[in-house]
C-alpha positions, 0 to 999 in steps of 0.5 A: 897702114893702121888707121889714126886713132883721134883723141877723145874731144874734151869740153871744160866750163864753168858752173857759176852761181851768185846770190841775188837778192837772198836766193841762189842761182846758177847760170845757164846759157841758151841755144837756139834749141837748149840750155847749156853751161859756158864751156869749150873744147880743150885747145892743145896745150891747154890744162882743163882749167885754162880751156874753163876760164877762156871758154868762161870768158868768151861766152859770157864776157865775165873776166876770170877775176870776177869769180872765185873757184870752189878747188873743193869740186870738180865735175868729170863725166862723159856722154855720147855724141851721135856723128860728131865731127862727122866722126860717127858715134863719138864719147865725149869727156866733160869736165866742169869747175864750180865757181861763185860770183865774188860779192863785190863783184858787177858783173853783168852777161853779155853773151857772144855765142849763145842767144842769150842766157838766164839765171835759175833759181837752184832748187834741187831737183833739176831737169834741164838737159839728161845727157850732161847738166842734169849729172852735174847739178846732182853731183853739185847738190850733193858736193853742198850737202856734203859741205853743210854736213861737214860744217855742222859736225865741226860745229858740235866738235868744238862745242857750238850749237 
């Protein structure tokens, strides 16, 4: 009888930023020995978005109707899981959404599986974890300058500058 062949395990989460006090940031979550994003394994019968938002929810105890997501921007990687599950080797799918802190928003983080967490300031470069933050913050730094670009050029296009 051939061997069950596992589903690839997919983790979805949320890179959320706010602007405090004029500058921009973005919230990381701390373990006991690194720095990671709110995010989660995909329930079955789950959509990517759906795991982002209740894993967004669990871990940080922001509600979903405090931020607002960037449909723009979707981040979709893989990297290696050494004996994952007690799988073996295992690659491991990530999705992440972008989404902002709505201005009127009070929201305040109360972390329920991590140790705690902290905002950084967003100064590209970063380096904060190789295999899955680090890809992800370069592909949003330039998702950013791509949108500034885009704003300059229609800009000029309709006569402004």
């Amino acid at each position: 009888m051939p061997a069950t062949q596992e589903k690839q395990p997919i983790s979805c989460g949320i890179l959320l930023f706010r602007k405090h006090r004029g500058r921009k940031q973005f919230l990381l979550m701390e373990h006991a020995r690194r720095w990671d994003l709110p995010k989660g394994h995909l329930d079955p019968g789950e959509t990517e978005l759906e795991c982002a938002l209740r894993e967004f929810e669990e871990e940080t105890g922001i509600d979903r109707s405090q931020i607002k997501l960037d449909e723009e921007f979707l981040y979709e990687g893989s990297y290696l899981v050494k004996n994952w599950k007690g799988r073996g080797n295992v690659d491991k799918r990530l999705v992440i959404f972008l989404a902002k802190l709505r201005s009127s928003s009070s929201a305040k983080v109360v972390p329920t599986e991590h140790i705690g967490y902290q905002w950084v300031d967003w100064d590209p470069p970063h380096d904060i974890q190789e295999k899955t933050i680090n890809p992800l913050l370069e592909q949003v730094a330039a998702f950013k300058r791509r949108k500034k670009n885009k704003k300059r050029g229609d800009k000029k296009k309709s006569g402004w500058l």
